[in-house]
N, CA, C and O atoms as CSV, one atom per row, in Angstrom:
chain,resi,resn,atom,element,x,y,z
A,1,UNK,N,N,-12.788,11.076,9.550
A,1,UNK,CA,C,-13.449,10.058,8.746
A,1,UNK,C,C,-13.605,10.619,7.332
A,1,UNK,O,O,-14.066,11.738,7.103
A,2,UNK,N,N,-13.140,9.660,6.298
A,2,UNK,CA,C,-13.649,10.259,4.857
A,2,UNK,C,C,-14.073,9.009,4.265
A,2,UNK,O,O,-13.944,7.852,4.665
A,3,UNK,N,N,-14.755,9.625,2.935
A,3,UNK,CA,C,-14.946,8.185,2.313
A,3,UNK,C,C,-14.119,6.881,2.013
A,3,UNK,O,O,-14.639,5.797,2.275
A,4,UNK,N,N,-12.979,6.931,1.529
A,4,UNK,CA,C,-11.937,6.353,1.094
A,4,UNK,C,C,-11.383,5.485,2.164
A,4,UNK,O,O,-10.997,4.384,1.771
A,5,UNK,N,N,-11.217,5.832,3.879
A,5,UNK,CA,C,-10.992,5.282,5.098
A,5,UNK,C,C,-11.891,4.257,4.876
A,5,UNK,O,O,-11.626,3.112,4.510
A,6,UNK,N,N,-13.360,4.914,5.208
A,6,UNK,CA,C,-14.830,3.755,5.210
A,6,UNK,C,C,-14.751,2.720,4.354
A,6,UNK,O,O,-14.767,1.567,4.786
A,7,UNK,N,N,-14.625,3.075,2.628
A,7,UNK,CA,C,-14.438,1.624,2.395
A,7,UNK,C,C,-13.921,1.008,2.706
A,7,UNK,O,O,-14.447,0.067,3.300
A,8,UNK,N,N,-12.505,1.056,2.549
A,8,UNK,CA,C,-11.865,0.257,2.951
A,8,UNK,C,C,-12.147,-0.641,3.965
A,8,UNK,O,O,-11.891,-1.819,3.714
A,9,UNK,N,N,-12.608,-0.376,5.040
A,9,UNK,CA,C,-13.477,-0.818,6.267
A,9,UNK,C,C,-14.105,-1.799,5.483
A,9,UNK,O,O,-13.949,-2.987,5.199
A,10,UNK,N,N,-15.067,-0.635,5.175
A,10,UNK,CA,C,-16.744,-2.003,4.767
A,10,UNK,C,C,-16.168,-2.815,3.891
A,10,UNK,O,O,-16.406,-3.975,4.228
A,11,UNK,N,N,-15.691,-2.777,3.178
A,11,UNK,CA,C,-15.227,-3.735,1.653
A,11,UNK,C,C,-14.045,-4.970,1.973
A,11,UNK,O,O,-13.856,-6.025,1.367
A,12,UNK,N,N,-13.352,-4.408,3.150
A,12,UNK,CA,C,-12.352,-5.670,3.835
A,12,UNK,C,C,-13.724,-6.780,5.063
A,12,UNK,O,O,-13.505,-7.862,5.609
A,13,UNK,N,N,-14.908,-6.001,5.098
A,13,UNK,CA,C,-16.021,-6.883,5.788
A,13,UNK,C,C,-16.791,-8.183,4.730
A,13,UNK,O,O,-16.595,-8.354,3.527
A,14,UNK,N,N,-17.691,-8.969,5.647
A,14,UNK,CA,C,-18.250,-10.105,5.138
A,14,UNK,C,C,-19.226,-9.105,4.390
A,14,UNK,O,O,-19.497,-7.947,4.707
A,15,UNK,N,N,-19.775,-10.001,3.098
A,15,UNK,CA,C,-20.895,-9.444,2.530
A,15,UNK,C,C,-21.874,-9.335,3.606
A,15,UNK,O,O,-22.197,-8.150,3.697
A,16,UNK,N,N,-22.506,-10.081,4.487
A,16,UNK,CA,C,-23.338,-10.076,5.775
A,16,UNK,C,C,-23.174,-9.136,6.285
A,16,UNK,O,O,-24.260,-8.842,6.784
A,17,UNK,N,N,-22.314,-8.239,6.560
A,17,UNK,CA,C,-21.941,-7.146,7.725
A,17,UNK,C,C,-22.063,-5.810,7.039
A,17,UNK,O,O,-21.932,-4.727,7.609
A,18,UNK,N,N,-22.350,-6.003,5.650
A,18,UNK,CA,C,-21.271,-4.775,4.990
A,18,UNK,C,C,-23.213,-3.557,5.246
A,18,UNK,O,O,-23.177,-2.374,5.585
A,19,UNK,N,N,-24.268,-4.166,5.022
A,19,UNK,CA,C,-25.260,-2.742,5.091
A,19,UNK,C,C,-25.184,-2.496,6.125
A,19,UNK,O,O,-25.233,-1.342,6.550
A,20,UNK,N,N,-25.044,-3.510,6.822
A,20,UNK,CA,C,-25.226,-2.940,8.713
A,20,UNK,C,C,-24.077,-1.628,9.160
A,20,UNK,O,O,-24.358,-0.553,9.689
A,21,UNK,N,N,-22.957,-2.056,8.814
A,21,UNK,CA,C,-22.060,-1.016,9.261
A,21,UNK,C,C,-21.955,0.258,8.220
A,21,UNK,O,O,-21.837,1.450,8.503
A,22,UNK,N,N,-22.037,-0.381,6.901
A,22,UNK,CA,C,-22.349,1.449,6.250
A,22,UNK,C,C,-23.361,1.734,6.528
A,22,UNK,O,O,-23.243,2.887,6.112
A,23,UNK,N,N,-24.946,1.689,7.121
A,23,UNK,CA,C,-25.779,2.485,7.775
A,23,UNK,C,C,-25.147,2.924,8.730
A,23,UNK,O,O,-25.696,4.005,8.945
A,24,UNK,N,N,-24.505,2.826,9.314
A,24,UNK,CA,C,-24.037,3.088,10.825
A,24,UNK,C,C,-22.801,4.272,10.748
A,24,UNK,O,O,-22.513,5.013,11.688
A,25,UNK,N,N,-22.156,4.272,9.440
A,25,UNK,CA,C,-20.974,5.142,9.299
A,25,UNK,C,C,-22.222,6.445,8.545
A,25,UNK,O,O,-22.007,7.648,8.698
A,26,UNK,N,N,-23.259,6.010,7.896
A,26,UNK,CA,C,-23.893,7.169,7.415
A,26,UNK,C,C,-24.367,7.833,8.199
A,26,UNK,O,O,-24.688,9.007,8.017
A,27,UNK,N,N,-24.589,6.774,9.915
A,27,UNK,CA,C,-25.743,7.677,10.236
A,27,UNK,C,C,-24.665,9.102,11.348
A,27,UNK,O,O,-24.839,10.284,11.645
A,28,UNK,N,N,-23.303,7.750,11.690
A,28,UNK,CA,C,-22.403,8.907,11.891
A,28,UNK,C,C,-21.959,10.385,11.478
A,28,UNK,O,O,-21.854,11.376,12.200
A,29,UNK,N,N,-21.733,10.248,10.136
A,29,UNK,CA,C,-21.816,11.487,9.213
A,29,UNK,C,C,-23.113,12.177,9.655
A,29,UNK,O,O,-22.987,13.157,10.389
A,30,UNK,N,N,-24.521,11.727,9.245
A,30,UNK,CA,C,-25.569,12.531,9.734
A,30,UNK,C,C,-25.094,13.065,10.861
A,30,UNK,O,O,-24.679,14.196,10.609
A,31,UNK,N,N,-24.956,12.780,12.011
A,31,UNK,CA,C,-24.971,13.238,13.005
A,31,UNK,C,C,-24.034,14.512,13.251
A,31,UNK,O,O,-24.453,15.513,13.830
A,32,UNK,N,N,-22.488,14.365,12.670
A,32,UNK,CA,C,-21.568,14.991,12.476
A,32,UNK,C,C,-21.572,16.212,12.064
A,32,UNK,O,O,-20.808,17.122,12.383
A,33,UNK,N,N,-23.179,16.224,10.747
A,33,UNK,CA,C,-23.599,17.285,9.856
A,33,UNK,C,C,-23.149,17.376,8.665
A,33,UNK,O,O,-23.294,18.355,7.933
A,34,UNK,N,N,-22.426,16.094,8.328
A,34,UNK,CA,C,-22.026,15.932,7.299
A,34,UNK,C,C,-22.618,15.566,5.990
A,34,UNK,O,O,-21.993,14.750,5.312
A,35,UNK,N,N,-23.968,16.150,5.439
A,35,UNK,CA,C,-24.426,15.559,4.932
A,35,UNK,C,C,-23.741,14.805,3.162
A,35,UNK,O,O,-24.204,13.838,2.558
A,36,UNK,N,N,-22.733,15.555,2.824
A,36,UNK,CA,C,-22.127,15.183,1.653
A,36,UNK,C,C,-21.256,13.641,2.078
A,36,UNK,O,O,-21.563,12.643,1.426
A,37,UNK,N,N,-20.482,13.552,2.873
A,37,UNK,CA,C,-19.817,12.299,3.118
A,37,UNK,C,C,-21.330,11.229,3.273
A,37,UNK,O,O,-21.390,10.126,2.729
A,38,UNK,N,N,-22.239,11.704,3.946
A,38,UNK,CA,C,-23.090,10.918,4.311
A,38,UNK,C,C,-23.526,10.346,3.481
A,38,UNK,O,O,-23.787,9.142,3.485
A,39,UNK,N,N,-23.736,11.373,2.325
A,39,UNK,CA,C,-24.898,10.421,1.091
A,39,UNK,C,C,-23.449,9.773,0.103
A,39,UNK,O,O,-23.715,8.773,-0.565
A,40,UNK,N,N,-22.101,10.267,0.017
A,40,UNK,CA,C,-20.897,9.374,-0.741
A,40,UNK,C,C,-20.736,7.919,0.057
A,40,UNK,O,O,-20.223,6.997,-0.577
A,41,UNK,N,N,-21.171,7.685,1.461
A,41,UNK,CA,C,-20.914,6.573,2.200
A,41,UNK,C,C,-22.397,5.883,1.724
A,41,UNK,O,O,-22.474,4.655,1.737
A,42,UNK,N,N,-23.147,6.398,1.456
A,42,UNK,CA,C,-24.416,5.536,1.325
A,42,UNK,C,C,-24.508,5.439,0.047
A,42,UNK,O,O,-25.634,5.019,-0.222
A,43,UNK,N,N,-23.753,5.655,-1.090
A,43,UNK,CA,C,-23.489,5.136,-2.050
A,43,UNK,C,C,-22.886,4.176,-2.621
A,43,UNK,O,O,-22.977,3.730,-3.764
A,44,UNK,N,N,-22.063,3.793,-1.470
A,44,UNK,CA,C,-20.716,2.612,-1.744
A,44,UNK,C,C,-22.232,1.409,-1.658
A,44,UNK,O,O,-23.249,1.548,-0.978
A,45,UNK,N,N,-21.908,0.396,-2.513
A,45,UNK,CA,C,-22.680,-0.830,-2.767
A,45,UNK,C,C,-22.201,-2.124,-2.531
A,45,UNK,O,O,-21.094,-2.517,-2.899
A,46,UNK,N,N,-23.176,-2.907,-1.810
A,46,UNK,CA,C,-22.552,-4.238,-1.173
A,46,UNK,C,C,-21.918,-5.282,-2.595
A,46,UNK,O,O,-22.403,-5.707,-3.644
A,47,UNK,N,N,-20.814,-5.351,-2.018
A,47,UNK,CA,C,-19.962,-6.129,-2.978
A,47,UNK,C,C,-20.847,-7.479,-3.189
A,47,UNK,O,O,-21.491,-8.066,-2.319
A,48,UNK,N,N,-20.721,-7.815,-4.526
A,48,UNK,CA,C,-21.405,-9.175,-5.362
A,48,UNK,C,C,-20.486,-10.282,-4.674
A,48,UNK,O,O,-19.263,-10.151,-4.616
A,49,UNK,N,N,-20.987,-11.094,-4.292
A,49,UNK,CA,C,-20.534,-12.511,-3.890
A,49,UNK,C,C,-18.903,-13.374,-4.909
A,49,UNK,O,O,-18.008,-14.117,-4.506
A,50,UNK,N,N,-19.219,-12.747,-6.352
A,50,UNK,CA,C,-18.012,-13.275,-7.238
A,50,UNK,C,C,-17.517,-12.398,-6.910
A,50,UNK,O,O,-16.329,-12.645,-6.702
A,51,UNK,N,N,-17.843,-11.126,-6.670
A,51,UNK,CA,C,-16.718,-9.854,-6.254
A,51,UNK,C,C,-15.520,-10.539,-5.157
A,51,UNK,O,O,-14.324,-10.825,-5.201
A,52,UNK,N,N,-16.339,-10.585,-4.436
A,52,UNK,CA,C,-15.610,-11.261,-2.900
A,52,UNK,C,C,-14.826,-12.342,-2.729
A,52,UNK,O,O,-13.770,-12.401,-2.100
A,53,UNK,N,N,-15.621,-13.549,-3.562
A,53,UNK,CA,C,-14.439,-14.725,-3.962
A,53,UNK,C,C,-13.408,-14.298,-4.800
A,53,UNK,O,O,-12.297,-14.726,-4.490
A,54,UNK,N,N,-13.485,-13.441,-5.952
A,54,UNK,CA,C,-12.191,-13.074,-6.793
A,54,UNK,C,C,-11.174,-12.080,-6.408
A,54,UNK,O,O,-10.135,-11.947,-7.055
A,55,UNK,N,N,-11.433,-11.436,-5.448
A,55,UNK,CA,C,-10.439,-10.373,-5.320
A,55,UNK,C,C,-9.526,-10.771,-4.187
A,55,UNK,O,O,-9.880,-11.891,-3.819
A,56,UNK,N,N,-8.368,-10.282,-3.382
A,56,UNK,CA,C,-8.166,-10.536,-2.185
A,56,UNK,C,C,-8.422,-9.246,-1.620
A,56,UNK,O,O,-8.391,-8.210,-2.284
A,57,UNK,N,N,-8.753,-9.325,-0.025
A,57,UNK,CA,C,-9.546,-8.206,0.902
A,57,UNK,C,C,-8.316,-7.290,0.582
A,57,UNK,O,O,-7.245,-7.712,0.146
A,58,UNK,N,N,-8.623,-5.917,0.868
A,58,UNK,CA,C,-7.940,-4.872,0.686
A,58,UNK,C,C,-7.041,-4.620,1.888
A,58,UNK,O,O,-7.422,-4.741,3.052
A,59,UNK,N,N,-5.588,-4.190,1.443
A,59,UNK,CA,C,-4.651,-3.835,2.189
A,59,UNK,C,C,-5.291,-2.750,3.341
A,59,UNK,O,O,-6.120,-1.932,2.942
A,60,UNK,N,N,-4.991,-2.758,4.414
A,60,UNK,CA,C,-4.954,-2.061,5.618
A,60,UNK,C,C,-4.012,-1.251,5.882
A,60,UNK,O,O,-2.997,-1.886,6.169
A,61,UNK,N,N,-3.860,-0.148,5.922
A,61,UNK,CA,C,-2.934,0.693,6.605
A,61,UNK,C,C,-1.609,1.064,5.538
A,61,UNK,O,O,-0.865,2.019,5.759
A,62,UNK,N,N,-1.489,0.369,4.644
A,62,UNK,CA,C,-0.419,0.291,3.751
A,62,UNK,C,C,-0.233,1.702,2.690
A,62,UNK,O,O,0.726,2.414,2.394
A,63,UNK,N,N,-1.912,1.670,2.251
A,63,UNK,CA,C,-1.745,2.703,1.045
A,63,UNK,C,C,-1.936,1.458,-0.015
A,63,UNK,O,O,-2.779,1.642,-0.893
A,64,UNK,N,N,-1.327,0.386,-0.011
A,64,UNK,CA,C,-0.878,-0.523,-1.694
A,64,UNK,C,C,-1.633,-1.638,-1.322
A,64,UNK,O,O,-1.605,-2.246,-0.252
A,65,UNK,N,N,-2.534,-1.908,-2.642
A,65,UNK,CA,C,-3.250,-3.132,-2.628
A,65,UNK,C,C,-2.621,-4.465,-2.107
A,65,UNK,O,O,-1.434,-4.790,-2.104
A,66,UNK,N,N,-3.922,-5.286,-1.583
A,66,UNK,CA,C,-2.899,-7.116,-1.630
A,66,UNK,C,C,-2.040,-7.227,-2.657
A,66,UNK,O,O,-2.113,-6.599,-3.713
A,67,UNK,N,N,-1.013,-8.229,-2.280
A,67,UNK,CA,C,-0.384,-8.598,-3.293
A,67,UNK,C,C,-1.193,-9.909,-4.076
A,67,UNK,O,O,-1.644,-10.621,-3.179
A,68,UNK,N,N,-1.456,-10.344,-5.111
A,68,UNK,CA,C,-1.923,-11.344,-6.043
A,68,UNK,C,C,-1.718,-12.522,-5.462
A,68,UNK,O,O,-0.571,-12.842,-5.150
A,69,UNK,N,N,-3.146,-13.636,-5.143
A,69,UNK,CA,C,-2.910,-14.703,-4.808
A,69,UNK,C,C,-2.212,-15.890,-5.439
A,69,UNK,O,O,-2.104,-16.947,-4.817
């Protein structure tokens, strides 16, 4: 797990979902002993609502952003 995996995760999620599951990846890290990933995952911030309508969700597995709607 690193940071860069996680977003991607949380940030392809509904604004609704997105504190629930980054608490849950932080508290993973805690547990892990990770405390540096822990507090970089609890830094990522729930995307703004125009965020979410303007962008398209982020590529999966690819490496390369959506392509432009």
């Amino acid at each position: 797990m690193d940071v860069e995996s996680v977003a991607l995760e949380l940030y392809g999620l509904r604004p609704s979902e997105f504190a629930a599951a980054r608490d849950a990846y932080v508290a993973k890290a805690r547990e892990a002993g990770d405390k540096q990933l822990a507090a970089a995952i609890g830094a990522l911030r729930k995307p703004t609502l125009a965020a979410v309508t303007a962008a398209p969700p982020p590529a999966r597995g690819s490496g390369q952003p959506s392509p432009a709607r």
